[in-house]
C-alpha positions as CSV (number, residue, x, y, z in Angstrom):
1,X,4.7,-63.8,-150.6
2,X,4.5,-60.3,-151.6
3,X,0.8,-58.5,-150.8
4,X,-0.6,-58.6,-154.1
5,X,-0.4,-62.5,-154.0
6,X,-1.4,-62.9,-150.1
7,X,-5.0,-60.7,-150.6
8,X,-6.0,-63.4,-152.6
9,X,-5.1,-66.4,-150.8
10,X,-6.6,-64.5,-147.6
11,X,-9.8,-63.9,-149.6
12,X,-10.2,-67.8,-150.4
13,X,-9.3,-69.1,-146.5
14,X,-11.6,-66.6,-145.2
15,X,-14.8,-67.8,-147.5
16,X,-14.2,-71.5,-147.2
17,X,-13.8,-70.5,-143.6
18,X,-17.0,-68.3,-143.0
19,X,-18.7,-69.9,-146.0
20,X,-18.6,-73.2,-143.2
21,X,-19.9,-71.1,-140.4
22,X,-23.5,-71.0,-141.2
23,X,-24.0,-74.3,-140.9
24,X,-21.8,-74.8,-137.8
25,X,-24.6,-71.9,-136.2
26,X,-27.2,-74.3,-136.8
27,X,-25.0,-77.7,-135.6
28,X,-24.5,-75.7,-132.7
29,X,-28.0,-74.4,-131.9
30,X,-29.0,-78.1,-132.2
31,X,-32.5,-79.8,-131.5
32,X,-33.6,-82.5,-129.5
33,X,-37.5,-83.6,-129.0
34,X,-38.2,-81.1,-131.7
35,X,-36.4,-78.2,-129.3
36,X,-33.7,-76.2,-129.7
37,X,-30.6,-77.9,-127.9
38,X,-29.4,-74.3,-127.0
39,X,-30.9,-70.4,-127.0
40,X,-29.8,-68.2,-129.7
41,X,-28.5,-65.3,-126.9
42,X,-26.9,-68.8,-125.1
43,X,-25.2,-69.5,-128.5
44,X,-24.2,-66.0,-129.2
45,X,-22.6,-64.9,-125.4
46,X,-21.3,-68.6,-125.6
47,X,-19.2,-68.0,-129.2
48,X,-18.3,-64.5,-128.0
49,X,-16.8,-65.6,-124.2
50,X,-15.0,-68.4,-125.6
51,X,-13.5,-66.7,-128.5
52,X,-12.9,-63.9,-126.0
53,X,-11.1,-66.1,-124.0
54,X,-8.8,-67.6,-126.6
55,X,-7.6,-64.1,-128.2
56,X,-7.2,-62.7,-125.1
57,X,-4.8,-64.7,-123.7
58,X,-2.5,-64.6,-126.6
59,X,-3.3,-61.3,-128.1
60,X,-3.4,-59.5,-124.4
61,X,0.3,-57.9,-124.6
62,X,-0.5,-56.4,-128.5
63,X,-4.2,-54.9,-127.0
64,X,-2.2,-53.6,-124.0
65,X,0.4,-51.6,-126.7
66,X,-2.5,-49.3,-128.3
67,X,-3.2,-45.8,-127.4
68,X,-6.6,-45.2,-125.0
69,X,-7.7,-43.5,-127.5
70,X,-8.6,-46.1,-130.1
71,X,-10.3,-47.4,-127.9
72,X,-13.6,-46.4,-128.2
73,X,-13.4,-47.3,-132.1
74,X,-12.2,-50.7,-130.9
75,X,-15.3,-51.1,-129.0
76,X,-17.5,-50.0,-131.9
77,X,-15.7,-52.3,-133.8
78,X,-16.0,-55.1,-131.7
79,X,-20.0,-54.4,-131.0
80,X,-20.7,-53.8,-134.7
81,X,-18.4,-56.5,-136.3
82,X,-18.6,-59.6,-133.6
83,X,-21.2,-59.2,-130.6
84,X,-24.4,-57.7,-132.7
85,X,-24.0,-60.4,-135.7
86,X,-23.4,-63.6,-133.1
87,X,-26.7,-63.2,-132.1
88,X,-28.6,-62.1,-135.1
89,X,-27.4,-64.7,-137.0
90,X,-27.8,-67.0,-134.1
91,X,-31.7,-66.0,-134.4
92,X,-32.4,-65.6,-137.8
93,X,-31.4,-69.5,-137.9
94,X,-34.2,-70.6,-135.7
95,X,-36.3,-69.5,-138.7
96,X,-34.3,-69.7,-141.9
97,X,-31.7,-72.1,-143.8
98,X,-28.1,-71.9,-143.1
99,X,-27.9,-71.9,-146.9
100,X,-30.5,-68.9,-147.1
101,X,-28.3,-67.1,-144.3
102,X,-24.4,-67.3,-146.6
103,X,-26.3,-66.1,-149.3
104,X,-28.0,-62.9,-147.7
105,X,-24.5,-62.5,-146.3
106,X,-23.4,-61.9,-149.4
107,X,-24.5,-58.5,-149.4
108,X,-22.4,-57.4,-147.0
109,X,-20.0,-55.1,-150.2
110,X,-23.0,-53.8,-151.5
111,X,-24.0,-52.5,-148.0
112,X,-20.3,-51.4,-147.8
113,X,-20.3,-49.2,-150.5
114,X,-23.7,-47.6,-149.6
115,X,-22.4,-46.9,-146.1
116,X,-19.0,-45.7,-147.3
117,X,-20.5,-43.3,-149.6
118,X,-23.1,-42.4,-147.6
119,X,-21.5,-41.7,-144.1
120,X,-17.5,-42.0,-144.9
121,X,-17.8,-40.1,-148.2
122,X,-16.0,-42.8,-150.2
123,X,-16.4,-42.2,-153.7
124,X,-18.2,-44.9,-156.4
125,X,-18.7,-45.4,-159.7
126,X,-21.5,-45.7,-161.9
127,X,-21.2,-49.6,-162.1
128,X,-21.1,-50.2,-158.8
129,X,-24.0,-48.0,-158.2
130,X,-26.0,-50.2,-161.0
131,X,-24.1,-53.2,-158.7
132,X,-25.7,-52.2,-155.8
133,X,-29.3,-51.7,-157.3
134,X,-29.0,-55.6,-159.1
135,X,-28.0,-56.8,-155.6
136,X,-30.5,-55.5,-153.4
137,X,-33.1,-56.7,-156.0
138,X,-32.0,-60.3,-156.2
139,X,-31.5,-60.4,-152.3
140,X,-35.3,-59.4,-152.5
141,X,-36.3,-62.0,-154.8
142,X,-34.2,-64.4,-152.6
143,X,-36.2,-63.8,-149.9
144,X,-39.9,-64.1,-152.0
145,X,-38.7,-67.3,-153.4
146,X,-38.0,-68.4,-150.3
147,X,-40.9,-67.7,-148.5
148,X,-43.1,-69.6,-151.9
149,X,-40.9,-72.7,-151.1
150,X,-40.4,-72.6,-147.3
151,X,-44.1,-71.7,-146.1
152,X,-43.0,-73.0,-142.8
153,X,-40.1,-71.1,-142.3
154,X,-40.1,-67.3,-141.2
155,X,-38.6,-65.1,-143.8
156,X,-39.1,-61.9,-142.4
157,X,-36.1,-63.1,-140.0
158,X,-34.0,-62.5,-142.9
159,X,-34.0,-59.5,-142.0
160,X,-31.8,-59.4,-139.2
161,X,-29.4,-60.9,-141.4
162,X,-29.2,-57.8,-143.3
163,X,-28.7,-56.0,-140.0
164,X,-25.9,-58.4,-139.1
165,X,-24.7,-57.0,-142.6
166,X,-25.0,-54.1,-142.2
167,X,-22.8,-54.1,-138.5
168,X,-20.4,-55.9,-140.9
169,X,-20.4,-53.3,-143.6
170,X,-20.1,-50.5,-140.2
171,X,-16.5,-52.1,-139.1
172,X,-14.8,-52.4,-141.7
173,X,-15.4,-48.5,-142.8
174,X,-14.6,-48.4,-139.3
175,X,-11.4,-50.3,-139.3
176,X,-10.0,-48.9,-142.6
177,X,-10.8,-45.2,-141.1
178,X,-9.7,-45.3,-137.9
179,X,-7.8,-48.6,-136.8
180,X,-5.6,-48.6,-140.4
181,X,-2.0,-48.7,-137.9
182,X,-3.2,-50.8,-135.5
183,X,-1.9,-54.6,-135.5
184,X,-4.6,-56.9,-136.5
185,X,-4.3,-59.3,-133.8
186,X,-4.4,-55.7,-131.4
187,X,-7.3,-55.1,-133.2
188,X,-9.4,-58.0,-132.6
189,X,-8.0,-58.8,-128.9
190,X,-9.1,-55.4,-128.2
191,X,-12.7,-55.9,-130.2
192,X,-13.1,-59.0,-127.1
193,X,-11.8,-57.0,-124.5
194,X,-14.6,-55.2,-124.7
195,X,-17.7,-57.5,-125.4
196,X,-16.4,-60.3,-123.0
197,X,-18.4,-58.6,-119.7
198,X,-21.2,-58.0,-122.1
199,X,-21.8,-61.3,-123.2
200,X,-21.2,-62.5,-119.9
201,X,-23.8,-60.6,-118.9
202,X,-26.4,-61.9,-122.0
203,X,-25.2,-65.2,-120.6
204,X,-26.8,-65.6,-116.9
205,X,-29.3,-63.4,-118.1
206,X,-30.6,-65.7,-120.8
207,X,-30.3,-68.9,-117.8
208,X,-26.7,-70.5,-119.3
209,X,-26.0,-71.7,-115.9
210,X,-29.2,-73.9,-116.2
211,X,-27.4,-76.2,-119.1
212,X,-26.3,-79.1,-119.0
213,X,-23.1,-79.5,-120.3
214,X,-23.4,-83.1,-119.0
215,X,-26.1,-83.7,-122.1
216,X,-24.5,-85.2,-125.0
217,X,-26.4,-83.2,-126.8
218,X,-25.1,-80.2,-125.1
219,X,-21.7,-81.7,-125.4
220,X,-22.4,-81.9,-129.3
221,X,-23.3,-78.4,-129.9
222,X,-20.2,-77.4,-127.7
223,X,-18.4,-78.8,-130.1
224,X,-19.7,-76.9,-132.9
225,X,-19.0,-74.2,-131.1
226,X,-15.6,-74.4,-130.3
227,X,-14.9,-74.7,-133.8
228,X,-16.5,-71.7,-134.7
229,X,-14.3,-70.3,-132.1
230,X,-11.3,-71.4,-133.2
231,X,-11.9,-71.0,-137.2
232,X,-14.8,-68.4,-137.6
233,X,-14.0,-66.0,-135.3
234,X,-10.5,-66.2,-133.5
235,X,-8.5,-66.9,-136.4
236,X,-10.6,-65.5,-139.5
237,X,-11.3,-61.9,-137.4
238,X,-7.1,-61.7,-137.5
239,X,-7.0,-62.1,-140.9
240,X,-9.7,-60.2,-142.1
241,X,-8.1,-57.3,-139.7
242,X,-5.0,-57.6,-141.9
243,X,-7.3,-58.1,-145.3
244,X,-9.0,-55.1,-144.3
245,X,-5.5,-52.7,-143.8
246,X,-3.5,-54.5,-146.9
247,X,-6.9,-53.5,-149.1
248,X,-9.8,-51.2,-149.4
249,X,-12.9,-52.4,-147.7
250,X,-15.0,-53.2,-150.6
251,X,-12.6,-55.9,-151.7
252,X,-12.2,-57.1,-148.1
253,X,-16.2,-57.7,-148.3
254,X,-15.4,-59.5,-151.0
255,X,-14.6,-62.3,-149.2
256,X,-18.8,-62.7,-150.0
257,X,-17.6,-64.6,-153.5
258,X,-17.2,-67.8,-152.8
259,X,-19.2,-68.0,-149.2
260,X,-22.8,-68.5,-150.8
261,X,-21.4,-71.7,-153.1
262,X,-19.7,-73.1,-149.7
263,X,-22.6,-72.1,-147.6
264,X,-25.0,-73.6,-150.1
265,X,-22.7,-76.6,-150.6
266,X,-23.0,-77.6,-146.9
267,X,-27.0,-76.4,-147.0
268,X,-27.6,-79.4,-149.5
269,X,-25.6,-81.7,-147.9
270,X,-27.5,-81.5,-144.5
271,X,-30.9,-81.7,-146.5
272,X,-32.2,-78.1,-147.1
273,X,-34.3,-77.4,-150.0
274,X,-33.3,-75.1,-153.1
275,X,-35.7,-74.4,-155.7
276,X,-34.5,-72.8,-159.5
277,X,-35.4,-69.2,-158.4
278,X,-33.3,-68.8,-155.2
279,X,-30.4,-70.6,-157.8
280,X,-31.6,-67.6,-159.6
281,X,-31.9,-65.2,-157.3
282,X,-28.2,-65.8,-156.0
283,X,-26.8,-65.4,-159.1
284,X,-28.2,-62.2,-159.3
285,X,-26.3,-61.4,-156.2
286,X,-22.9,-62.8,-156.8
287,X,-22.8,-60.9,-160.4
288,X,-23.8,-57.5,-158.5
289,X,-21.2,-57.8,-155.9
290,X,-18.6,-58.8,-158.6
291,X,-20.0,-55.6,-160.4
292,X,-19.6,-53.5,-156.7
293,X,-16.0,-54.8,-156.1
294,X,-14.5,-54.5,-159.4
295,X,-11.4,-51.5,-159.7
296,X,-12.8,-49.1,-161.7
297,X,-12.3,-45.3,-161.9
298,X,-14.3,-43.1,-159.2
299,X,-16.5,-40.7,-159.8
């Protein structure tokens, strides 16, 4: 399949894939007796080790092939696009719907661009500058609907979604810059090479040795986890690597399409409320960043 073909199929794996991992954050964080089954930071070192773990081992001879001095940008890349967002989204999902979280997500190209311009001096055009302005307004009115419909819930923690976007928006700038030759399984080993110790560290510093894996309900969310390994991060961060190198990173971030309709799919299905605005309010969003990731000329 020649690349003009395989972008696209990449582009739909990688939003049913992500567009699933919202709600496998929240399986995964779990409650019993009206508590949280496990700690956002134990979550997020857990997702990061184990994933770690897995690439690692089979992706240890392609890290080992890169030159020492990519690896500073495969650090950044592997605190901005992996470590930071595990736990922010981790934590913003104490407070918010999983549904609330693929949406917001969904700015991630409309962030990309601003960055790009703004510190990578990658050129835009008028539309997607009008892209960017409809987007950040309907991610706003997301949020106020919200917070009209969800009393209960804390919607200022939607704000460390758009940090978790923005970290997103950072690496793949950061990839396309300076990581374009490197093999995309090199790539992400190397991301993990790096964070593993880190999140070790989060780990035993947030008390994981004190859980019971023994629980069931321990044993549930591990299993949650381990297919967010597997899926969302070991196998999607490959291919979004390659995405990323056979593209431009504003239709990489694209992969934002489809992941609020799967996101919100699996939000309904596990009970979460969606009033007519934040309907509204999203398809605000998925028109701008159809708007930011269309090919038009630069300006």
């Amino acid at each position: 399949m020649d690349n003009a073909k395989l972008k696209y199929l990449y582009l739909v794996i990688l939003s049913l894939i992500w567009g699933s991992s919202f709600i496998l954050i929240k399986k995964a964080l779990g409650e019993e007796n009206g508590e949280l089954v496990l700690q956002p930071l134990q979550l997020g070192a857990l997702r990061t080790m184990i994933s770690g773990a897995i690439l690692i081992s089979i992706g240890w001879k392609s890290f080992a092939a890169t030159r020492r001095k990519d690896w500073p940008w495969l650090a950044l890349s592997g605190l901005l696009g992996t470590f930071f967002p595990a736990f922010l989204f981790a934590y913003a999902q104490t407070e918010i719907d999983s549904a609330i979280s693929a949406i917001l997500n969904s700015t991630v190209p409309l962030i990309t661009l601003i960055m790009g311009a703004i510190i990578f001096g990658i050129s835009f055009s008028r539309n997607q500058l009008i892209g960017v302005i409809i987007g950040l307004a309907g991610a706003v009115g997301l949020v106020l609907a919200g917070m009209e419909s969800h009393p209960e819930q804390n919607y200022l923690f939607a704000g460390l979604i758009l940090i978790a976007c923005a970290c997103y928006a950072s690496n793949v700038n950061i990839i396309k810059r300076y990581l374009q030759n490197i093999k995309p399984l090199a790539i992400a080993t190397g991301n993990f090479v790096f964070i593993v110790p880190l999140a070790t560290i989060v780990f035993f510093s947030a008390d994981g040795a004190s859980i019971d894996f023994e629980s069931s309900a321990v044993q549930e969310s591990f299993m949650y986890i381990i297919t967010l390994c597997i899926f969302g991060t070991v196998a999607a961060k490959v291919m979004f690597n390659k995405l990323v190198q056979m593209t431009s990173p504003v239709f990489a971030s694209s992969v934002t399409y489809l992941m609020p309709v799967i996101g919100l799919t699996w939000g309904v299905l596990d009970g979460e409320l969606f009033n007519i605005w934040q309907v509204v309010a999203t398809g605000v969003i998925i028109f701008a960043v159809v708007l930011v990731t269309r090919e038009k000329k630069k300006v």
